[in-house]
Each structure stands twice: as structure tokens, then as C-alpha cells.
C-alpha positions, 0 to 999 in steps of 0.5 A: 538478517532481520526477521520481520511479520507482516502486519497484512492480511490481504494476500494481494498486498503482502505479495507486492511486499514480498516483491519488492522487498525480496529485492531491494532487501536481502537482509531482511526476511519476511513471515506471513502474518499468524492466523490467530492474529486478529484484525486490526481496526483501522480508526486512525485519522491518517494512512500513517496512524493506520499503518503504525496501528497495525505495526504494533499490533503485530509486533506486541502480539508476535514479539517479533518486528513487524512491517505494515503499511495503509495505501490511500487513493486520492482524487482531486474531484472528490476533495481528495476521497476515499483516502484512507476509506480507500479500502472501504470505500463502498463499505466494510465488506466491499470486494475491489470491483465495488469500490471501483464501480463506487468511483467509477460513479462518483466520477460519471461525465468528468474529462480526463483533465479533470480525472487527477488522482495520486496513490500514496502508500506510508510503510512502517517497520516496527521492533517490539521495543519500540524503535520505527521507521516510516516511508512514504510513496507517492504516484501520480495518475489519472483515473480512467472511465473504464476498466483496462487490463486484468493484472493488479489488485483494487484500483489497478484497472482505472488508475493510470500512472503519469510516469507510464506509457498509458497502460493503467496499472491493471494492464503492467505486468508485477516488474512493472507496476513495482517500477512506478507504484506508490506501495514499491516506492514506500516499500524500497525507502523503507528498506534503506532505513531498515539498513541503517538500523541494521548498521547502526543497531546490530539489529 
């Protein structure tokens, strides 16, 4: 059994991890990040110096492995925008239904085809003496032209996956989004890697 933090502060993401790792991971048992843990600024260029930022952060404050990721929206119409401004897309203290209201906007008059995106998530586990893994997920989707369904968390309710029925994320329930999502893909190959350390490292 290896013991990890969560680097995440946001309650809505750290339950999907603790979802999804919970099943996919038995060996592995998660701590909700400490309160005196202080925010850590996400400066990084990408979604994977993000995540690794976070993950040492947290592990150098708890001497504890830590686990982090940073989940990125990406829309073909916007040049790829708001990437990893994904959570801070309508600015610092913007609640989910700003930032979705923000791309709703951006988006105004375009048709569906035009409408690609893809959620990508990069996960990183972390031991204090350095050693890391990283995983990438990815989904594909469309993004719609309203808000569907009171489920999920962010974005949930405009993005509806390719692989799916129709039905954006906002309208699946948890097992199913967790079937499709870019953070439950990111999250079930990370674990393999954190098996082989396991394995390999006695850790």
C-alpha cells in the first residue's frame, strides 16, 4: 500500500480522483490535501509543468508522495484556448459558470462542425526523493451552444464527448463520465505506472 496526497484543493476534482483511483488502485491510498498547505501558483507553460509544480510542492511540504494533475480545454476555434487558463479562463476568481458563460461567447454563431475541442488532463505521482510518474488522457468532443444537464463539474454541461451517445458530460452520471474523461484516462495510466514502481521499488 502506497500512501499518497492530494495536491488538489478543488473538492469537485479530488472526488473524480478518488473515484477513479479507488478502483483501478487498490494499492494505493489517498490523503486529502492539509489545510496549511498553501496554494500553489500555476505559472507553468504547460498542463504537465503545472501538474509536476503542484506535485512537488506537496510532496516537499508533507514528505509524503504526492499525486496532482492540471486538466487543459482545448478549442479549435479559439487557437486552442483557454488551455491551461482552463480554470482561469474568465480570470482568477472565475466560478465554473463564468468561465463556460466566457466560452459560450467566444463561441456565439459558430455550427457544430466547427465547434471541436478535446479535454486533456496530464497526472503526475511524486516521492519526495524525486522519482515521478506521468499520464496523459485525452477526449475528444464537441462543444454545445448551451448548457445540458446538472451533473459534473467546470465545463461538464457544454462538452459532449465523440465516443458518447450525445449526452455532454453535465447530463452522465460519475460511472459514466469516469468511462470516457479525459482526468479518468489520465488517472487509470498512471496507476499502472504507480504499480510497476510499487513492483519494482518496493514502494
Amino acid at each position: 500500500m502506497t500512501t499518497f496526497v492530494l495536491a488538489t484543493a478543488n473538492p469537485d476534482k479530488a472526488r473524480e480522483i478518488v473515484e477513479v483511483l479507488t478502483v483501478v488502485a487498490p494499492s494505493v491510498e489517498l490523503l486529502p490535501r492539509p489545510p496549511e498547505v498553501p496554494d500553489v501558483d500555476e505559472v507553468g507553460e504547460t498542463l504537465e509543468d503545472n501538474a509536476r509544480m503542484k506535485a512537488v510542492a506537496l510532496a516537499a511540504a508533507t514528505e509524503l508522495p504526492a499525486v496532482a494533475d492540471d486538466t487543459g480545454l482545448h478549442v479549435d476555434a479559439l487557437d486552442g484556448a483557454p488551455g491551461v487558463q482552463t480554470a482561469r479562463y474568465a480570470g482568477e476568481d472565475a466560478t465554473y459558470a463564468d468561465n463556460v458563460a466566457k466560452l459560450l461567447a467566444a463561441l456565439d454563431g459558430l455550427p457544430l462542425e466547427q465547434r471541436g475541442a478535446r479535454f486533456v488532463t496530464v497526472a503526475v505521482a511524486r516521492w519526495p526523493d524525486g522519482l515521478e510518474v506521468a499520464a496523459l488522457g485525452e477526449v475528444e468532443g464537441i462543444i454545445t451552444t448551451s448548457a445540458r444537464g446538472e451533473e459534473g463539474f467546470g465545463y461538464d454541461p457544454v462538452f459532449v464527448p465523440l465516443e458518447g451517445d450525445g449526452r455532454t458530460f453535465g447530463e452522465m452520471t460519475g460511472e459514466e463520465k469516469h468511462v470516457l474523461s479525459h482526468r479518468a484516462r489520465a488517472f487509470e495510466t498512471l496507476a499502472q505506472g504507480v504499480r510497476v514502481v510499487q513492483e519494482t521499488e518496493g514502494r
